[in-house]
C-alpha positions, -999 to +999 in steps of 0.1 A: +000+000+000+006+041-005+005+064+017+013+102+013+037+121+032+018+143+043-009+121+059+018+107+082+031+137+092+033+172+096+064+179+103+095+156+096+101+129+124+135+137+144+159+109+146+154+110+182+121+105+183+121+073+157+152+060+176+128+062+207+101+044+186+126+014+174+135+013+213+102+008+223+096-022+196+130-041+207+117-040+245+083-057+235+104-081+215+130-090+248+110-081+276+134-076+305+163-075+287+167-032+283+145-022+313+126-039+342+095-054+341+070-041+359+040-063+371+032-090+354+046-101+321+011-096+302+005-066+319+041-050+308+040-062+269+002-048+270+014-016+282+040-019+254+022-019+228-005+011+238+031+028+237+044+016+207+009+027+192+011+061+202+042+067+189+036+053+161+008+074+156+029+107+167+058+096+151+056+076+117+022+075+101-010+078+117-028+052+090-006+024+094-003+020+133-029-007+135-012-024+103+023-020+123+010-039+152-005-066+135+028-077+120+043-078+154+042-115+160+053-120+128+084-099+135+093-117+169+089-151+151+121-135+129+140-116+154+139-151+177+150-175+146+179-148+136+186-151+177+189-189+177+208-188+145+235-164+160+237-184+185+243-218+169+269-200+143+291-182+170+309-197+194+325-168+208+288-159+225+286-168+260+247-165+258+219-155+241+214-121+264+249-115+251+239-114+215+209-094+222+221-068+241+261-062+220+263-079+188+261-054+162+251-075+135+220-085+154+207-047+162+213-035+122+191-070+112+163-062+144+167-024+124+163-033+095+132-059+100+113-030+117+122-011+092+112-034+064+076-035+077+069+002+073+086-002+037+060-021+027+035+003+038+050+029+019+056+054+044+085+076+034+117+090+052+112+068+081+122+033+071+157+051+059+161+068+093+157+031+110+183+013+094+204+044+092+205+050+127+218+007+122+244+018+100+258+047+123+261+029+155+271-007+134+287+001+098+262-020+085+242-007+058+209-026+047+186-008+026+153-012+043+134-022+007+155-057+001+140-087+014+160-108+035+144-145+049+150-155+084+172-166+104+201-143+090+235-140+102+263-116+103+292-117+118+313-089+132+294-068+103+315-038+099+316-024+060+286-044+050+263-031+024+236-044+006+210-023-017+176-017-021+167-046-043+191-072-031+171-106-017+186-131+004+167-165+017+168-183+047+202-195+072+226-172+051+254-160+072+275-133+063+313-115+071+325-082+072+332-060+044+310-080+019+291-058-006+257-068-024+251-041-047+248-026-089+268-030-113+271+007-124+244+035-118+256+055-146+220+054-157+207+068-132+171+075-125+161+052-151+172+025-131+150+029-103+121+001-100+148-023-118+163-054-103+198-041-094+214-061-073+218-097-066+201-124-053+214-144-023+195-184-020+191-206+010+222-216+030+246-194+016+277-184+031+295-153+023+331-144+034+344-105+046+357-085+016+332-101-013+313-079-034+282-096-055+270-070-081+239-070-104+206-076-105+206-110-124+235-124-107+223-155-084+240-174-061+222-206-055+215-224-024+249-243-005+269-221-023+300-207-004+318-174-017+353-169-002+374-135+010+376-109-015+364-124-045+343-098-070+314-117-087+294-102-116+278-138-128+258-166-110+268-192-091+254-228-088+244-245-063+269-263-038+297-241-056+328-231-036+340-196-048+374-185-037+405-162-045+430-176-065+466-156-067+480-184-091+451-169-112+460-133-106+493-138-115+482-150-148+475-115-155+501-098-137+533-093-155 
């Protein structure tokens, strides 16, 4: 669905006021975890939402709240597989409370799911400042318009980017430094709508420093794409992509 600017609201949202909003949603998501409960468990996550409501309302778009808090469960069923799945894949956490209250990777992906929902409604301005307020505290940059499946997995996290129209399926995990973006922007504004970056399958694992560029590039399911390799063409399925210097120095004189 649409929705005009101006029927969200009146005057452009502060970042301080959506970073309280995002707040809000994480603390209904891991009650306890960022403040103390008070009363009863039901009691607390009812008075969490009336909350998340009103900003909402105040803060975001006024004809979408309802929508917003509908897709709630939907978005703890994700936040809680990405959760287990960081959990599983690093053995450097001591605990899940760990993960949820430090790892970076895991606050730009809860960003960037919250984020993702009010893309879809097409409220404006907002999504950006979500995953943007990610990408200053993490150095992760996820456009909030690509669709990423759950769980998802990064790891450290620093330097990643991936665009607007990237997609990436279910138990992917991902490095530092890795880049999912276009092949060249040098048309511009006629690009925009288009497919323009790649397409990441189920159980794919990407190592820091690769960049995957282009909307019809594909990298099937099992595949695994090593350090610092630059791919422009798909990949089949089970494939192992890595960086060859005996290759390199085939064009190296």
């Amino acid at each position: 669905m649409g929705v005009n600017a101006s029927t969200c609201f009146e005057t452009f949202p502060r970042k301080k006021e959506i970073l309280k909003f995002v707040e809000e949603v994480r603390s209904y998501l891991f009650p306890g975890y960022f403040e103390k409960l008070v009363g009863s468990k039901e009691k607390y996550l009812a008075k969490k939402l009336k909350t998340i409501k009103s900003l909402y309302n105040n803060y975001i778009c006024k004809n979408t709240a309802d929508l917003f808090v509908s897709k709630l469960d939907e978005l703890k069923r994700e936040v809680y597989l990405d959760l287990d799945f960081f959990y599983e894949s690093d053995p450097a956490s001591e605990s899940k409370d760990e993960i949820v209250i430090t790892y970076p990777g895991f606050l730009a992906i809860n960003h960037y799911r919250i984020a993702h929902i009010i893309y879809t409604f097409g409220v404006p301005y907002v999504p950006r400042i979500i995953t943007e307020i990610a990408h200053g505290e993490t150095g992760i940059d996820i456009h909030p318009g690509c669709k990423i499946g759950a769980p998802f997995f990064i790891d450290h996290g620093t330097g990643i980017v991936i665009g607007e129209t990237s997609e990436i399926g279910n138990y992917v995990k991902m490095y530092h430094g890795v880049t999912l973006g276009a092949l060249s922007l040098k048309e511009g504004r006629e690009l925009e709508g288009k497919k323009r970056h790649p397409t990441i399958q189920d159980n794919v694992t990407i190592y820091s420093g690769a960049s995957i560029l282009g909307g019809e590039t594909i990298i099937e399911e099992n595949a695994v794409i090593g350090s610092n390799v630059f791919i422009v063409n798909s990949v089949v399925k089970g494939t192992k992509v890595v960086y060859s210097q005996d290759l390199i120095n085939k064009f190296i004189k």
